[in-house]
N, C-alpha and C positions, 0 to 999 in steps of 0.2 A: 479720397479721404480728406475731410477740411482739417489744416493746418490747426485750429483751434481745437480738435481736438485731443491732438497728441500736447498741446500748450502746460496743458494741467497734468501731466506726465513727464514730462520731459523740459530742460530751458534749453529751446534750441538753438541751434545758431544763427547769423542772421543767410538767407540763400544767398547763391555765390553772385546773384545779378546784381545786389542790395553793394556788395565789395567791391563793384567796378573795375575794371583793367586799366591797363599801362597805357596810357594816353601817348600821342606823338610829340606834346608839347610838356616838356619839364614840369615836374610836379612842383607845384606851391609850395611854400610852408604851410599853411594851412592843411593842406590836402595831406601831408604829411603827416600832421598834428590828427589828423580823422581816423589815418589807415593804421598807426599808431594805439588810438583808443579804440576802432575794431578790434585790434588785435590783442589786446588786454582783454575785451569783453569776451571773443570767444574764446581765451583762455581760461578765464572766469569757467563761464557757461559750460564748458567740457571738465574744469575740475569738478563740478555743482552733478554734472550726469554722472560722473565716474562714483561719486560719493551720494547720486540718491537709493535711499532707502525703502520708501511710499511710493508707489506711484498710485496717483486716484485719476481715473477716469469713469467713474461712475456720471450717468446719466447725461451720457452726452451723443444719443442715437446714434452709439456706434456699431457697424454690422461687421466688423471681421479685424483685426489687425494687422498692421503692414506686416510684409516678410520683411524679418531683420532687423525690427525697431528695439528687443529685446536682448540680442547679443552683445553688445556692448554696456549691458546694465547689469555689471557685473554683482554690482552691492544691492542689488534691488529685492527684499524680502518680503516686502506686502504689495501685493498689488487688487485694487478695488475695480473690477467692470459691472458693479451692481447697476442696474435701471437701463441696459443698451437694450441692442436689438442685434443681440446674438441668437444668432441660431444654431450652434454648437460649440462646444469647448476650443476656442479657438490653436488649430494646429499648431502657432507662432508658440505657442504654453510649451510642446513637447520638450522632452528635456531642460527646462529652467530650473537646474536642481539648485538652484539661490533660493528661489521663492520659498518662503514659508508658511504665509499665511496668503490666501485666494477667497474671494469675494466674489461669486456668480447671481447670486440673489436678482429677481425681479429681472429676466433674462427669459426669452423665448425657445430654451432651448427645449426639444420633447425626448431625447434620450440619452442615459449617461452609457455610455461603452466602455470596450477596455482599450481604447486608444484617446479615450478625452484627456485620461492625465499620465501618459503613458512618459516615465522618464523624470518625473515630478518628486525623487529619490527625498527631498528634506520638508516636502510640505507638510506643516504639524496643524492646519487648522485650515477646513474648507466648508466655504458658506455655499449651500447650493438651497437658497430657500425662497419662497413666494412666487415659482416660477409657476406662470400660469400656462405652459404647454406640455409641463413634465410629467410622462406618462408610467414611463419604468427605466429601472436601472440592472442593465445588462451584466452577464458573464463575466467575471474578470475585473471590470470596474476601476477598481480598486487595489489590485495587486502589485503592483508598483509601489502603492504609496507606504512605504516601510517605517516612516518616523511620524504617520497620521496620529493626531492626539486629539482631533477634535472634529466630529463630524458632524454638521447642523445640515440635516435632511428636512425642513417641517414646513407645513403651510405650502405644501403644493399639492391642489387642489384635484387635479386628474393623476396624483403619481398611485397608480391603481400596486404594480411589480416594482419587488425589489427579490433580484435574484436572491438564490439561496447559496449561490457562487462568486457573489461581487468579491473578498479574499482571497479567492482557490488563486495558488500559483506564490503565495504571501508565504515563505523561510518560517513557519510558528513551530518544527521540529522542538525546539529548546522548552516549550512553553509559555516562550513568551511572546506577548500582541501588544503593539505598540497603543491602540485605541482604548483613551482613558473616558473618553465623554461623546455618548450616543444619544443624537435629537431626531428624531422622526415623530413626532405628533404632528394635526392635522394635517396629513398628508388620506389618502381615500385606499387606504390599505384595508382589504377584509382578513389577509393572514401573513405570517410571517415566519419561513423555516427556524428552527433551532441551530441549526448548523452555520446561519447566516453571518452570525457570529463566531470565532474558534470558541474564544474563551471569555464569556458572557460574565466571570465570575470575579475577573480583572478590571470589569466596566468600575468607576467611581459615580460616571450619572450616566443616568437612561431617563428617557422621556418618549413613551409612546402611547400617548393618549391624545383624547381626540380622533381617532380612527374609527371607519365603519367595521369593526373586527366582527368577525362568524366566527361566536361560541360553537369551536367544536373541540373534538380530541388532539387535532394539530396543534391546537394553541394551548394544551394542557401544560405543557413545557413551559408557557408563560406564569400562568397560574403557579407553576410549582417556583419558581425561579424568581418572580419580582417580590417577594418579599424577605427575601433574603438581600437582595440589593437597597433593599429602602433599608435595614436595619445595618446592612453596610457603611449605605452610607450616612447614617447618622453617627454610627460610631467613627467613621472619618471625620467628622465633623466635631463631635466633641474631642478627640485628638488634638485636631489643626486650633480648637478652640481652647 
């Protein structure tokens, strides 16, 4: 892993070579006056990680992240790896119930499971869009993510499957689904369960055009159902307006 990429993530500290050891001959003044203002800077640098918020590492041909760069980023609620060269949801993600908002866009990855974001308890907004190896998104998926608010699926060009079970295992007993806003256009979808959704009737936006959809009876449930959402949400709109 090159150092400069975790740079735009992290202010690291300087390595422990850069801090020099206890020499045999009396430290200077000077040399004192140095190890002094190290010491202020990585006090600095570890308040500055303890308290970041952002981390961007978008585009910076990263393939995987270190184990354990992430425990210690306790405040850390957005974090951006749009444009690397992942090849799956990276494990280091499991459990980061901080994060809140996640950025996968323009990523190699070709399947979502139910272990990409397994443990991910307060993520309210995930970008999984432009991926050009995204083929389907599996069983389960999604069941974990209990406080999801925002789902941008679109512009993935081979994402052919999207289960009809990405929710199943998701507490919706009460009625209520936390997903307020559904993106899947241009993605290479011909159809899409009813069920894929609990409760379709809670969406505030949907967007699924752009698809090679097969007019059949399956999709009648669309037919019946998105216009009731576009007049939704216009009257949400002149509400809020």
């Amino acid at each position: 892993m090159k150092v400069d990429f975790l740079l735009a993530l992290l202010v690291l500290t300087p390595p422990a070579s850069s801090l020099g050891g206890k020499s045999e001959y009396q430290e200077s003044d000077k040399s004192r006056a140095n190890a002094a203002s190290r010491s202020s800077s990585l006090l600095a640098a570890a308040r500055r990680r303890r308290c970041l918020r952002i981390g961007r590492l978008a585009g910076t041909e990263l393939k995987e992240m270190p184990h354990g760069l992430l425990h210690s980023l306790i405040t850390l609620r957005h974090l951006n790896l749009a444009d690397n060269q992942l090849t799956e949801v990276p494990p280091e993600l499991h459990n980061s119930h901080a994060i809140e908002t996640l950025t996968l866009n323009k990523n190699p990855i070709k399947d979502i499971n139910e272990d990409s974001f397994r443990g991910m308890v307060n993520l309210r907004v995930l970008n999984i869009a432009y991926m050009p190896n995204l083929e389907y998104i599996s069983d389960n998926s999604f069941s974990t993510l209990v406080a999801l608010r925002v789902l941008r699926c679109r512009n993935n060009e081979r994402l052919w499957s999207v289960s009809p079970h990405i929710f199943d295992g998701m507490d919706t007993s009460r009625g209520i689904f936390p997903l307020q806003e559904l993106f899947l256009s241009g993605n290479n979808l011909t159809t899409l369960a009813a069920e894929t959704v609990p409760f379709w009737d809670q969406l505030l936006q949907v967007q699924l055009h752009d698809n090679p959809w097969r007019c059949d009876c399956r999709l009648q449930w669309m037919v019946d159902l998105l216009p009731k959402l576009v007049e939704k949400g216009q009257t949400e709109a002149e509400r809020v307006t």
